[in-house]
Biopython code that builds the backbone (N, CA, C, O; Angstrom):
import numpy as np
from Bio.PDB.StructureBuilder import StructureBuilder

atoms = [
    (1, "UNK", "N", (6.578, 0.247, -5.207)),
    (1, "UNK", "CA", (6.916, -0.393, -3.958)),
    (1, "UNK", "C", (8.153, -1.253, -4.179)),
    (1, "UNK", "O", (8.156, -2.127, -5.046)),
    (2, "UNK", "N", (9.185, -1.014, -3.411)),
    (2, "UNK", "CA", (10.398, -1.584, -3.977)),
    (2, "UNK", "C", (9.856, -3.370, -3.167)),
    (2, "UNK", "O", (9.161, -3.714, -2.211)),
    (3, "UNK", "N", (10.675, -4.077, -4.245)),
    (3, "UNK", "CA", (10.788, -5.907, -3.638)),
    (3, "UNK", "C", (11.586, -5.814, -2.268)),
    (3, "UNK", "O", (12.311, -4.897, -1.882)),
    (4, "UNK", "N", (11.227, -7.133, -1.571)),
    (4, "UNK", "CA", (11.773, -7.877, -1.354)),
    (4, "UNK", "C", (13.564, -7.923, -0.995)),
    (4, "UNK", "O", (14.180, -7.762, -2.049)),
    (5, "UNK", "N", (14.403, -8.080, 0.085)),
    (5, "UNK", "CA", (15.390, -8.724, -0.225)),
    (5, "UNK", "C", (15.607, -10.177, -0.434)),
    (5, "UNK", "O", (15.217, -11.145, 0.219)),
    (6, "UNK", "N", (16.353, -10.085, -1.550)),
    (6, "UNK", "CA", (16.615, -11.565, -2.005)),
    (6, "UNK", "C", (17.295, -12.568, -0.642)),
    (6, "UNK", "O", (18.095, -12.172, 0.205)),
    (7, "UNK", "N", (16.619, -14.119, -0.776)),
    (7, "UNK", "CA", (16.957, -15.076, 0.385)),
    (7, "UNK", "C", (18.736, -14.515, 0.483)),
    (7, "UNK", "O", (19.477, -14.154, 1.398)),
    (8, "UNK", "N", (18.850, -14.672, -0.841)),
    (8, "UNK", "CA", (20.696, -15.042, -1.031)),
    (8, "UNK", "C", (21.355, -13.909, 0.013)),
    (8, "UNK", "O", (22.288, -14.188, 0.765)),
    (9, "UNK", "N", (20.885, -12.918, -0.039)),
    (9, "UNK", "CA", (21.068, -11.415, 0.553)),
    (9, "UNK", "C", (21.102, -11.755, 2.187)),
    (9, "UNK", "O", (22.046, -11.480, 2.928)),
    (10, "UNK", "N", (19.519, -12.598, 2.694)),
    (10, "UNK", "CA", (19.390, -12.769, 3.382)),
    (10, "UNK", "C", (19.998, -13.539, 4.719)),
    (10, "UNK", "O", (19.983, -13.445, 5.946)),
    (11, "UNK", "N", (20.638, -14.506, 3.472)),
    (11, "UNK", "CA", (21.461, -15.688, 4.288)),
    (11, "UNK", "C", (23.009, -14.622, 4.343)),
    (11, "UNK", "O", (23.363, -14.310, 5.480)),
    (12, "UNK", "N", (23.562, -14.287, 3.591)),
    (12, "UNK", "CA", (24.758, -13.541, 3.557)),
    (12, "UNK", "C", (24.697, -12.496, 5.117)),
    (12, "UNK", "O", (25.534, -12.518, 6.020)),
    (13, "UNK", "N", (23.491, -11.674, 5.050)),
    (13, "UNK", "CA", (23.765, -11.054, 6.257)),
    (13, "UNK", "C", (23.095, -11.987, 7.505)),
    (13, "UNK", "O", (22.783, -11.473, 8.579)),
    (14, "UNK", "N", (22.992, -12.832, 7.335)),
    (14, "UNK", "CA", (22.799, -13.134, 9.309)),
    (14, "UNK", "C", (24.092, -14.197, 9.068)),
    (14, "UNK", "O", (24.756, -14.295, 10.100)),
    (15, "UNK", "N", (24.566, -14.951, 8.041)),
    (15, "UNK", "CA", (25.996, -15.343, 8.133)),
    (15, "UNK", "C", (26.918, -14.388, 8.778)),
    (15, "UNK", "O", (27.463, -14.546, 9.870)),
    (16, "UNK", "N", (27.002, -13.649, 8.194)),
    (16, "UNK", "CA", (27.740, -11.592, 8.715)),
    (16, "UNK", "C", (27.221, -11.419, 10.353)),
    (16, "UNK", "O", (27.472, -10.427, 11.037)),
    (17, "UNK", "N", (26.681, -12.249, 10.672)),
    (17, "UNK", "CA", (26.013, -11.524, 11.776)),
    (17, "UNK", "C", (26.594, -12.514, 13.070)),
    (17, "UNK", "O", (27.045, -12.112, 14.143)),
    (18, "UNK", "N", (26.424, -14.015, 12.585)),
    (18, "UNK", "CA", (26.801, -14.892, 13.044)),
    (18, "UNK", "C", (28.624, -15.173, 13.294)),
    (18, "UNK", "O", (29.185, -15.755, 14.222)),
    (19, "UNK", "N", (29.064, -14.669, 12.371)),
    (19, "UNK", "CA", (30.366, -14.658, 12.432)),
    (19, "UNK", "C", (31.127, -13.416, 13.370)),
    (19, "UNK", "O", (32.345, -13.396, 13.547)),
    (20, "UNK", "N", (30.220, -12.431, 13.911)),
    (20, "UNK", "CA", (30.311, -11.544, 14.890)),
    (20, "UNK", "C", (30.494, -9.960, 14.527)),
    (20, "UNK", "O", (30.836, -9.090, 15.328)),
    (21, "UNK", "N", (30.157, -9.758, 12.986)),
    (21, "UNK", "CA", (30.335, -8.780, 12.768)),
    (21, "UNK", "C", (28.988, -7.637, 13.624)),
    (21, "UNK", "O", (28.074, -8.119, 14.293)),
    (22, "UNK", "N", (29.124, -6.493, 13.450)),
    (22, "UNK", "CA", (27.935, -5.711, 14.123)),
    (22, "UNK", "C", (27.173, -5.050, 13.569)),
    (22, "UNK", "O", (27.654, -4.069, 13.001)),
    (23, "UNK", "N", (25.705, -5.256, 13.473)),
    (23, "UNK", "CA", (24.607, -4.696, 12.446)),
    (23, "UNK", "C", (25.400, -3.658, 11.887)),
    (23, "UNK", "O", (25.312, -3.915, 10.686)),
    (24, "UNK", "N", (26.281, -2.422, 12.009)),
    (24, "UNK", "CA", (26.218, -1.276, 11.384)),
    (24, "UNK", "C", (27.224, -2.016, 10.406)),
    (24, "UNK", "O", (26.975, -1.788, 9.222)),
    (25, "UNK", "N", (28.276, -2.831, 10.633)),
    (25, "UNK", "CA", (29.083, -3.263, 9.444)),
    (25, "UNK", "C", (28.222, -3.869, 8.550)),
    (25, "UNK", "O", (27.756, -3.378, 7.522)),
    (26, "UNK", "N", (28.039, -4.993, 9.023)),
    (26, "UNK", "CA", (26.720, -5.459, 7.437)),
    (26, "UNK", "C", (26.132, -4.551, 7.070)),
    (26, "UNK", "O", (26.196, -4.584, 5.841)),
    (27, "UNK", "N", (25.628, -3.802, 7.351)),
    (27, "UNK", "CA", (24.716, -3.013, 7.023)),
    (27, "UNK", "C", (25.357, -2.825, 5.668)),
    (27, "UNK", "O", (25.102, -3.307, 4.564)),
    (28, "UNK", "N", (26.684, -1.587, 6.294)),
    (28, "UNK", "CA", (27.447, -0.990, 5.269)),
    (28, "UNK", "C", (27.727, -1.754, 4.017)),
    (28, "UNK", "O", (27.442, -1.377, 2.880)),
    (29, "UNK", "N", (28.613, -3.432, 4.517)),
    (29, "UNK", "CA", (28.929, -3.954, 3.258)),
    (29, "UNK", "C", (27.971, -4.330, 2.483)),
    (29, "UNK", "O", (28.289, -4.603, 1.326)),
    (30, "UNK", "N", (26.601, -4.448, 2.863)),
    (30, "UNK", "CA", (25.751, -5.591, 1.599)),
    (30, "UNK", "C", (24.772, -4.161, 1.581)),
    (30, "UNK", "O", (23.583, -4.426, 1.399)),
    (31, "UNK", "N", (25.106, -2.586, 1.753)),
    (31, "UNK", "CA", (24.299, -2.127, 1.254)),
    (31, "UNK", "C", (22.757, -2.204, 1.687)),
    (31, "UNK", "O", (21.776, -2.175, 0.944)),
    (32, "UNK", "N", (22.788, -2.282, 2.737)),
    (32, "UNK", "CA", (21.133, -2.412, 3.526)),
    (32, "UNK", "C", (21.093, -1.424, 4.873)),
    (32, "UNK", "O", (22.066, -0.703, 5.094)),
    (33, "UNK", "N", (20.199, -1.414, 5.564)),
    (33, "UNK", "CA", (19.998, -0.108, 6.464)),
    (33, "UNK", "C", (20.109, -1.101, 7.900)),
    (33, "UNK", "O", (19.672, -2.251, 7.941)),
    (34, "UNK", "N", (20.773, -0.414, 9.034)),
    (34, "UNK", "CA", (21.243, -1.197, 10.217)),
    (34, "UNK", "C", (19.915, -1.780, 11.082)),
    (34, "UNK", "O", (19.765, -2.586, 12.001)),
    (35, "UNK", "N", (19.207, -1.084, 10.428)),
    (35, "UNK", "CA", (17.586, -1.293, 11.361)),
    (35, "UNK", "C", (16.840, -3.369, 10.095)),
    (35, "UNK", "O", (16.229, -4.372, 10.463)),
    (36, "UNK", "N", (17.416, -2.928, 8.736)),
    (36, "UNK", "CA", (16.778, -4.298, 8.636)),
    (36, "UNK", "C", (18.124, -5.415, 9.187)),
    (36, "UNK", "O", (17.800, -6.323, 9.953)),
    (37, "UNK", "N", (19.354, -5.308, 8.831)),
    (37, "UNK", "CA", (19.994, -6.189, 9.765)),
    (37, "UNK", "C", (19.505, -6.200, 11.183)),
    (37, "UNK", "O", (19.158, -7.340, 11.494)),
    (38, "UNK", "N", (19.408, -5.630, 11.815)),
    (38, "UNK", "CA", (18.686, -6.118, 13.368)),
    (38, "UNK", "C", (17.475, -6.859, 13.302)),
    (38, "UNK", "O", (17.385, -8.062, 13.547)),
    (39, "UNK", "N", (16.663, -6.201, 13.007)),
    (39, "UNK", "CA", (15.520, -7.256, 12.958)),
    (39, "UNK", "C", (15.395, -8.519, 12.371)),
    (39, "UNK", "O", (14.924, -9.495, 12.955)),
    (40, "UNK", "N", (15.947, -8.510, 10.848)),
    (40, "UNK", "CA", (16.522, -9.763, 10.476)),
    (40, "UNK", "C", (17.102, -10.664, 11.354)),
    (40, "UNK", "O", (16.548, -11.763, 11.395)),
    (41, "UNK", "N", (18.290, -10.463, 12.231)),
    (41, "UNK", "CA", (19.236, -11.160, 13.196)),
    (41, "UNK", "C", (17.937, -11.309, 14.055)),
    (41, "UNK", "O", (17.585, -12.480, 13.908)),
    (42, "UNK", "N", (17.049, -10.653, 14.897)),
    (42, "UNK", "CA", (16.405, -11.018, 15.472)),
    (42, "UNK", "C", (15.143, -12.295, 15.056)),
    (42, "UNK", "O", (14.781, -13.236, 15.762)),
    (43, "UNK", "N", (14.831, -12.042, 14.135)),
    (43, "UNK", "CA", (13.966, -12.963, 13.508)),
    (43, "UNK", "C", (14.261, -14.137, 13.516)),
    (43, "UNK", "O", (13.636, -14.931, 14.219)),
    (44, "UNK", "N", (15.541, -14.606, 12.534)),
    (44, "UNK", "CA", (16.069, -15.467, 12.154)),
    (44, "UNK", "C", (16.321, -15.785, 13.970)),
    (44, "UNK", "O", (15.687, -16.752, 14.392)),
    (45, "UNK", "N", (17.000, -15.194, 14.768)),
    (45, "UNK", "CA", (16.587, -15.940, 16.247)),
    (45, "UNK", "C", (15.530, -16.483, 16.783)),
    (45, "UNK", "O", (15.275, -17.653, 17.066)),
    (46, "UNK", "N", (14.920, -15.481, 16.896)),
    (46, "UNK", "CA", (13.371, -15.894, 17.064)),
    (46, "UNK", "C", (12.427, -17.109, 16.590)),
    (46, "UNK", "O", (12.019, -18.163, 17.079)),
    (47, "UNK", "N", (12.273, -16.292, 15.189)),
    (47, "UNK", "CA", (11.199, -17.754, 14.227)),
    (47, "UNK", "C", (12.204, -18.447, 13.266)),
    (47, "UNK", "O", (11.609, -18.810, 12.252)),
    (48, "UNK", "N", (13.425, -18.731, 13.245)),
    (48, "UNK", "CA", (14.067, -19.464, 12.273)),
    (48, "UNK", "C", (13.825, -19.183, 10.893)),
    (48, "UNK", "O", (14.147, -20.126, 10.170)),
    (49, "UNK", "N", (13.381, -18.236, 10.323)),
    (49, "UNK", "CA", (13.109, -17.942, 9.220)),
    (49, "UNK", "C", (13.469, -16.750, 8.619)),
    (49, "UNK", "O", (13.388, -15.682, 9.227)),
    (50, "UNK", "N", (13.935, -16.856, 7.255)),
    (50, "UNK", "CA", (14.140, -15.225, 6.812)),
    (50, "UNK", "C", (13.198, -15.464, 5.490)),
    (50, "UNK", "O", (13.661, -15.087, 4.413)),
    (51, "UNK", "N", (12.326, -15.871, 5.508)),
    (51, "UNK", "CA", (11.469, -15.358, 4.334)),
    (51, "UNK", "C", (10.943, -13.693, 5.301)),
    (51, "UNK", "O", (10.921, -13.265, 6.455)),
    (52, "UNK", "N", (10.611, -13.268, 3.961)),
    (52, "UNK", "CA", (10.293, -11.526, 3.975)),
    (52, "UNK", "C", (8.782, -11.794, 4.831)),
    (52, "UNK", "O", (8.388, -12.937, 5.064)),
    (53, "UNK", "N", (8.290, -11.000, 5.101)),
    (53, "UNK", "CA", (6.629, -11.152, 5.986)),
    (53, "UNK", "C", (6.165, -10.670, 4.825)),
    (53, "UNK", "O", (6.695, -10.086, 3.880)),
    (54, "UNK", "N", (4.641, -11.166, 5.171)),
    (54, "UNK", "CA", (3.859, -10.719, 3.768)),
    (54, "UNK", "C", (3.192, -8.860, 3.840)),
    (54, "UNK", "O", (3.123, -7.979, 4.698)),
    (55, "UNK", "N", (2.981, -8.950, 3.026)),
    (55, "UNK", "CA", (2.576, -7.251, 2.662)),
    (55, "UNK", "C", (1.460, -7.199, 3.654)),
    (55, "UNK", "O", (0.663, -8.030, 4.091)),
    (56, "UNK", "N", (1.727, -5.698, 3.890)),
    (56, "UNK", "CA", (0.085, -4.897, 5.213)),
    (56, "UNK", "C", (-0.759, -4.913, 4.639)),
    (56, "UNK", "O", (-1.648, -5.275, 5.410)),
    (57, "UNK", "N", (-1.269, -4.716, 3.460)),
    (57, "UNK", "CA", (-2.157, -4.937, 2.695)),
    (57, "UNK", "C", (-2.032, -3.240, 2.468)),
    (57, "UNK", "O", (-2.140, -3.102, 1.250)),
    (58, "UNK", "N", (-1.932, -2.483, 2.815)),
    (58, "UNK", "CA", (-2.332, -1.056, 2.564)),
    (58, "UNK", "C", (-3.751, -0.561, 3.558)),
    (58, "UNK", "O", (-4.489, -1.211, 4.298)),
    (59, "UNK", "N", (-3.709, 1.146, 3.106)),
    (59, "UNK", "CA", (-4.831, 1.508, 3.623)),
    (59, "UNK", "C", (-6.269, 0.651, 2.809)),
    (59, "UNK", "O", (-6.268, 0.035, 1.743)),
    (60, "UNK", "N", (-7.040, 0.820, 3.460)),
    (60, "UNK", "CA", (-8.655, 0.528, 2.796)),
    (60, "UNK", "C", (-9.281, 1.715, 2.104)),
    (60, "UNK", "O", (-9.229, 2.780, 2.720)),
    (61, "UNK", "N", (-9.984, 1.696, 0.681)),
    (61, "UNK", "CA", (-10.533, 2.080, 0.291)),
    (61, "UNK", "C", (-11.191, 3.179, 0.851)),
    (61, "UNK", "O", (-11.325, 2.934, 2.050)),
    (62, "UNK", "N", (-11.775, 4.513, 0.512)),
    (62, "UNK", "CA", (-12.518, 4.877, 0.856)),
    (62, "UNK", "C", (-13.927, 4.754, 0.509)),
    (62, "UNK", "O", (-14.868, 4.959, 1.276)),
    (63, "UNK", "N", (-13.992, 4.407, -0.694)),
    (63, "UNK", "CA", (-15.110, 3.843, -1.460)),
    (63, "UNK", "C", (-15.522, 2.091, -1.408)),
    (63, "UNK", "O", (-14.618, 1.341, -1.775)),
    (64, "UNK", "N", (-16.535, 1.597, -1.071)),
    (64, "UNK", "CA", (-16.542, 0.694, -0.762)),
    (64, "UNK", "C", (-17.508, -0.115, -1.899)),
    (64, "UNK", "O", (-18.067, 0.623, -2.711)),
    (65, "UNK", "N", (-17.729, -1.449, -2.013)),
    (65, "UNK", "CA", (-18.353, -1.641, -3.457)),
    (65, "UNK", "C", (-19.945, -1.291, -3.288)),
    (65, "UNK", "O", (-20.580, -1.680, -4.268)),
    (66, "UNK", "N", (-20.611, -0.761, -2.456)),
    (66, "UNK", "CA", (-21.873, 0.147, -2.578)),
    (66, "UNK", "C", (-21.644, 1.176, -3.299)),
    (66, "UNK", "O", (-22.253, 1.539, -4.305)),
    (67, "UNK", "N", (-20.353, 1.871, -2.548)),
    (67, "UNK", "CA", (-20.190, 3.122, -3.097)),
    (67, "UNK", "C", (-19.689, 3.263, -4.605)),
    (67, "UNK", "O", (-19.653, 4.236, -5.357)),
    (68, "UNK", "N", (-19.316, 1.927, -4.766)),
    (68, "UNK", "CA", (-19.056, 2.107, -6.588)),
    (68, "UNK", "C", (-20.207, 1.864, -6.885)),
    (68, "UNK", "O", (-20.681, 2.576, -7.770)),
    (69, "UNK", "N", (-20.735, 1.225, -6.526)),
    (69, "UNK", "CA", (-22.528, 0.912, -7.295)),
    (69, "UNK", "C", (-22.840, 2.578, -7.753)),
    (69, "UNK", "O", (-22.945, 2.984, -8.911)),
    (70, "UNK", "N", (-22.935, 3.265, -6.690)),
    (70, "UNK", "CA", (-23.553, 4.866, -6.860)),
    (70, "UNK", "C", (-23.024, 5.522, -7.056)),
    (70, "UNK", "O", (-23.447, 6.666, -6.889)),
    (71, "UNK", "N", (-21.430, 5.266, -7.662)),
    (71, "UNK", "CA", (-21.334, 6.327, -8.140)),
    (71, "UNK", "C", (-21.221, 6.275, -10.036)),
    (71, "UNK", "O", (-21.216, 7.038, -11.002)),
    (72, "UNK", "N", (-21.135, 4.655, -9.662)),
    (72, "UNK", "CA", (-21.593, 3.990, -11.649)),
    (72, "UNK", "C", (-22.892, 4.729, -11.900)),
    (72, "UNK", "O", (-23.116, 5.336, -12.946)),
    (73, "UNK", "N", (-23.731, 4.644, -10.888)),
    (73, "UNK", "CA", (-25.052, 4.847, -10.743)),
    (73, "UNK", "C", (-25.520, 6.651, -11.172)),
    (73, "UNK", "O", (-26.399, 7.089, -11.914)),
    (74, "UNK", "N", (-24.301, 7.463, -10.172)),
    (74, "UNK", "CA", (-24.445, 8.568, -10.796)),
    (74, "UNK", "C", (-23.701, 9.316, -11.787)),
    (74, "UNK", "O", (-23.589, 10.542, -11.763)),
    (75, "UNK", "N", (-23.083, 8.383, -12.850)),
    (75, "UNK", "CA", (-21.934, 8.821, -13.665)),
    (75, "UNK", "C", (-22.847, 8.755, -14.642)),
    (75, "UNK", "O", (-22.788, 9.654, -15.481)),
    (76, "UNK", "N", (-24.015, 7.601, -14.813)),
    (76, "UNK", "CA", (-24.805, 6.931, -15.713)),
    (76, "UNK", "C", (-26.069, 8.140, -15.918)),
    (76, "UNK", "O", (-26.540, 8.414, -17.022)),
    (77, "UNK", "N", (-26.412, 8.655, -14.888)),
    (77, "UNK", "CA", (-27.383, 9.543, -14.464)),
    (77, "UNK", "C", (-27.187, 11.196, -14.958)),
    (77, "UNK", "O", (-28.007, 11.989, -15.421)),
    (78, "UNK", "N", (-26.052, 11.306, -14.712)),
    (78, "UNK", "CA", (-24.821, 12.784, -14.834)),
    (78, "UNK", "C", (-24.007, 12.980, -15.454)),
    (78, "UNK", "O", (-23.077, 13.706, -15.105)),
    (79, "UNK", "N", (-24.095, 12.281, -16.808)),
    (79, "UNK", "CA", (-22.367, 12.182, -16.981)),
    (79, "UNK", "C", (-21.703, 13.324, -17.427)),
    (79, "UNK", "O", (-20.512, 13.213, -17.719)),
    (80, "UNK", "N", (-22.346, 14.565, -17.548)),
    (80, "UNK", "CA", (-21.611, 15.665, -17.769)),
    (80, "UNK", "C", (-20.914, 16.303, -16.156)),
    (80, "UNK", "O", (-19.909, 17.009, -16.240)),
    (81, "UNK", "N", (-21.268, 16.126, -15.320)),
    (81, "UNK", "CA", (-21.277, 16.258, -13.757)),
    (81, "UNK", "C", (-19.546, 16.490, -13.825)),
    (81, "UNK", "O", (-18.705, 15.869, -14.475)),
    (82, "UNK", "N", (-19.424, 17.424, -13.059)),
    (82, "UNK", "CA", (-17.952, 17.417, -12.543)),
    (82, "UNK", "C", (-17.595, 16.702, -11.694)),
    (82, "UNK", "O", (-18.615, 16.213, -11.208)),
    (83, "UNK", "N", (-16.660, 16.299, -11.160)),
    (83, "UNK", "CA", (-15.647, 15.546, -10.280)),
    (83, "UNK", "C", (-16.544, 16.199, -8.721)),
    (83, "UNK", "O", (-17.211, 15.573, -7.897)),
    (84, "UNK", "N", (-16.135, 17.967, -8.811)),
    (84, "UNK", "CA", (-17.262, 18.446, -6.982)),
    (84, "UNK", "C", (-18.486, 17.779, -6.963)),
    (84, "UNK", "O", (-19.045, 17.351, -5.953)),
    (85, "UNK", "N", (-19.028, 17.680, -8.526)),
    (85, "UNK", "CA", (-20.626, 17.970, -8.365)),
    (85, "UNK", "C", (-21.262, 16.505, -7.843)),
    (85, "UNK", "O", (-22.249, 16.251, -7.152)),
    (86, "UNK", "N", (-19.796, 15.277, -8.773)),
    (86, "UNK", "CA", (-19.930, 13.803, -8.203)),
    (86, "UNK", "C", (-19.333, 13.823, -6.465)),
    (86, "UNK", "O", (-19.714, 12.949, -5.686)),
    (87, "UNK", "N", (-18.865, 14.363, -6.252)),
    (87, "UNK", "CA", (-18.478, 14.528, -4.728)),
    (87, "UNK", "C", (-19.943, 14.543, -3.797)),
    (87, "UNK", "O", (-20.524, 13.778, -3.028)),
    (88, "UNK", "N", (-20.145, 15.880, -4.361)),
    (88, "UNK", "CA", (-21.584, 16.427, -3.504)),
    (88, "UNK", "C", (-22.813, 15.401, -3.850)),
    (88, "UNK", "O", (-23.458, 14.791, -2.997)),
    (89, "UNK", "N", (-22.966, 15.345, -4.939)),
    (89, "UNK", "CA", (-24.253, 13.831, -5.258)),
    (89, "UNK", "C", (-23.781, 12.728, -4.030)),
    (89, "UNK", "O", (-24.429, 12.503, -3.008)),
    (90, "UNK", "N", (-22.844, 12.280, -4.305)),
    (90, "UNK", "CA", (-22.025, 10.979, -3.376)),
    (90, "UNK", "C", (-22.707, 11.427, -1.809)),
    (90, "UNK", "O", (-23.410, 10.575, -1.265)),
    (91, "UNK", "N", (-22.510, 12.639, -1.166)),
    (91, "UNK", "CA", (-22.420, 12.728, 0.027)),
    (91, "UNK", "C", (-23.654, 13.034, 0.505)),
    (91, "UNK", "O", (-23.890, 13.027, 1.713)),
    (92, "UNK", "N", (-24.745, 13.393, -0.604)),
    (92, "UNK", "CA", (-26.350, 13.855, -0.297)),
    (92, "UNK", "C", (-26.486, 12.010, -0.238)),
    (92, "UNK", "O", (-26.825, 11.909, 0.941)),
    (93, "UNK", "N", (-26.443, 10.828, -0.664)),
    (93, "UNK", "CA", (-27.200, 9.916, -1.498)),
    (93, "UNK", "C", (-26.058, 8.785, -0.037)),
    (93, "UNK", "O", (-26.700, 8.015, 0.677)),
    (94, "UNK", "N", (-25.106, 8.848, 0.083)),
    (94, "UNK", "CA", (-24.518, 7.650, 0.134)),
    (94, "UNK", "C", (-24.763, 7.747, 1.871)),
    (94, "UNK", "O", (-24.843, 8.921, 2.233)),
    (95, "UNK", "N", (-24.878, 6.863, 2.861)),
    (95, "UNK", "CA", (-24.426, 6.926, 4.096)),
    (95, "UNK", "C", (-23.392, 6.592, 4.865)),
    (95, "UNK", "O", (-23.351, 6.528, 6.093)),
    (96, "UNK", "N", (-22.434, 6.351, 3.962)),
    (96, "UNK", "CA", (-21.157, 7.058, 4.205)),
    (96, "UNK", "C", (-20.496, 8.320, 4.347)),
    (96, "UNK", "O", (-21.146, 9.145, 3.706)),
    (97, "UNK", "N", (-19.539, 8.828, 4.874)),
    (97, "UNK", "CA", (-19.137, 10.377, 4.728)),
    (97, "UNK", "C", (-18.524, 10.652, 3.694)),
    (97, "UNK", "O", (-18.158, 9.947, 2.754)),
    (98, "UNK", "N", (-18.432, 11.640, 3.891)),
    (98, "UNK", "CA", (-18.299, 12.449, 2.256)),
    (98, "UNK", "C", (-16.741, 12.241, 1.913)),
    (98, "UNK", "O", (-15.816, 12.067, 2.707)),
    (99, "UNK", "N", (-16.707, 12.316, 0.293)),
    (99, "UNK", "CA", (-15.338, 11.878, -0.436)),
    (99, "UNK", "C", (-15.114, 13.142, -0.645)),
    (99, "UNK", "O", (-16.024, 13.964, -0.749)),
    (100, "UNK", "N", (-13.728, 13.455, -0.736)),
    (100, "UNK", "CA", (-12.850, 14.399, -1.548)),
    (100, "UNK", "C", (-12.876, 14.408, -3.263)),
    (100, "UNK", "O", (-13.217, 13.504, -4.026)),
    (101, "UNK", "N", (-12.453, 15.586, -3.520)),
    (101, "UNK", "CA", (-12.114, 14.989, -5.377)),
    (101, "UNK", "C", (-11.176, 14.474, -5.936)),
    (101, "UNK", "O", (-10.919, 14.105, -7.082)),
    (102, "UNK", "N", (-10.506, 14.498, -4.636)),
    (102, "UNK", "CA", (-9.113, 13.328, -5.275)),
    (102, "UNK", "C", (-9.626, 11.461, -5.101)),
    (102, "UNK", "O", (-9.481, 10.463, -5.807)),
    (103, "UNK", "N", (-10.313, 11.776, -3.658)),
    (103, "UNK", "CA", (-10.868, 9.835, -3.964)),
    (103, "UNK", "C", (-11.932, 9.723, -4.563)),
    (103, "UNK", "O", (-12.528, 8.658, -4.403)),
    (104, "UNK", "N", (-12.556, 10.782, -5.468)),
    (104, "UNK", "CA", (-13.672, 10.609, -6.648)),
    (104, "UNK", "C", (-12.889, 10.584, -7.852)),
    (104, "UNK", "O", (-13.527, 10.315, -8.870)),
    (105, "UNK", "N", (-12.124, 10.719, -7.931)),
    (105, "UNK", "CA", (-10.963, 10.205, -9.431)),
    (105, "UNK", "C", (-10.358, 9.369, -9.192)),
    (105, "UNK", "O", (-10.046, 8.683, -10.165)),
    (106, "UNK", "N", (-9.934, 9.001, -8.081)),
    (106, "UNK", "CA", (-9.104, 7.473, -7.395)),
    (106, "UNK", "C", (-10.551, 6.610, -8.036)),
    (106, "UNK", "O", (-10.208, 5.737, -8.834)),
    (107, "UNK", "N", (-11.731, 6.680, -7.876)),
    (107, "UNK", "CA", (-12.024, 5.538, -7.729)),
    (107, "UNK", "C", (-13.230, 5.420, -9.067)),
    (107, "UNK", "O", (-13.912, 4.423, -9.308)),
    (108, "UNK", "N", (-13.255, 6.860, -9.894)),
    (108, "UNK", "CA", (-13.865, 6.530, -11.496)),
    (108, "UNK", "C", (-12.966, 5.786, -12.259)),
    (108, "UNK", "O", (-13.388, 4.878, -12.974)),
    (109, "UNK", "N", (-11.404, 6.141, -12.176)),
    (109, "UNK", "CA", (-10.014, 5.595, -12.694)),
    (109, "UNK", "C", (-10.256, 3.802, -12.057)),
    (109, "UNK", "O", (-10.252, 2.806, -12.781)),
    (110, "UNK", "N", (-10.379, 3.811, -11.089)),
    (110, "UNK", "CA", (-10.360, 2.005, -10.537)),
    (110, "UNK", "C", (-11.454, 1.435, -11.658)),
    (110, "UNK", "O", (-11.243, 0.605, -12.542)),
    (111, "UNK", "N", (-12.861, 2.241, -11.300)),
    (111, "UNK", "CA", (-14.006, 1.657, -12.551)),
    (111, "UNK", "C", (-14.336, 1.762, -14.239)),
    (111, "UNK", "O", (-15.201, 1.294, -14.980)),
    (112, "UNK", "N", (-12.915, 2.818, -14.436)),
    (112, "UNK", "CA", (-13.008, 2.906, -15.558)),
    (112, "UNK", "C", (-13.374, 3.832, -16.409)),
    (112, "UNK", "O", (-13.158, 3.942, -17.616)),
    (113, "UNK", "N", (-14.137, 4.703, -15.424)),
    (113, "UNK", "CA", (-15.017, 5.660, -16.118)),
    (113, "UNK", "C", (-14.688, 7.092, -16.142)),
    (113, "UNK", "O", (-14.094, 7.749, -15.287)),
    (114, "UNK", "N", (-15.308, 7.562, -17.572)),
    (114, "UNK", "CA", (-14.649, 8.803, -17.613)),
    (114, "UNK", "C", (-15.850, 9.983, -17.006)),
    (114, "UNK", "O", (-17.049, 9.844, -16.767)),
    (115, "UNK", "N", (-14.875, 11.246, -16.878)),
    (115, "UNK", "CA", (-15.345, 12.129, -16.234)),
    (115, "UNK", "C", (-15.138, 13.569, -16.763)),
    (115, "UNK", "O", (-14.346, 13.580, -17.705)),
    (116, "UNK", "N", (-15.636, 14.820, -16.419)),
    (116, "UNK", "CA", (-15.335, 15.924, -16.815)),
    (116, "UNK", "C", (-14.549, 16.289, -15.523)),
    (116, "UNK", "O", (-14.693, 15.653, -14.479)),
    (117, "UNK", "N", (-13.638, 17.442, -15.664)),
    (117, "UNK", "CA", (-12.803, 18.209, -14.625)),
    (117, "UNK", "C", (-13.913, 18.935, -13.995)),
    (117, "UNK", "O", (-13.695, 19.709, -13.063)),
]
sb = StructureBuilder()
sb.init_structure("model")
sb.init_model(0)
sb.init_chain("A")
sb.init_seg("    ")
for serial, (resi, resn, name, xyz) in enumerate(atoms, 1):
    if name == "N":
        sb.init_residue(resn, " ", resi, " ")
    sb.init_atom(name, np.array(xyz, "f"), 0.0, 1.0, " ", f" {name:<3s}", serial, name[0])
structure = sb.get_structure()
């Protein structure tokens, strides 16, 4: 996930902005895309501020900490079990809907635990 633009960055283009240049020129000179100079200029109108907004947090889990309980639960139980076979256990047992085998390795990898293909 790339950072942040730096304040210094920040103050430089709404200075650029203020002095009457037009989002697509800043853009160009400091190397940034015409869509964050606008909103920036707008902001800094708006709420007086150019700190960055904080992160969306991301999507949510599909596995939730029940669902790590059971599937510690059936790694402990199975551990020769494949990745489908932990899929299909998960979706008979859990009342949640059923995981894929990509978010049944997303989330042995989060707990640590190893698995067969």
């Amino acid at each position: 996930m790339p950072a942040a633009f730096s304040l210094n960055l920040r103050q430089l283009v709404v200075r650029a902005l203020d002095q009457g240049y037009s989002s697509r020129e800043v853009a160009g000179l400091y190397g940034v895309s015409s869509s964050f100079v606008r909103k920036l200029g707008q902001r800094w109108e708006r709420d007086g501020t150019l700190e960055p907004l904080p992160h969306g947090g991301g999507r949510r889990a599909h596995v939730d900490e029940r669902g790590e309980l059971l599937i510690r639960t059936l790694v402990l139980l199975t551990p020769e079990a494949t990745l489908a076979e932990l899929c299909e256990d998960y979706a008979v047992l859990s009342t949640g809907s059923p995981i894929s085998v990509p978010t049944m390795h997303r989330a042995l990898k989060r707990l640590g635990l190893r698995r067969r293909r």
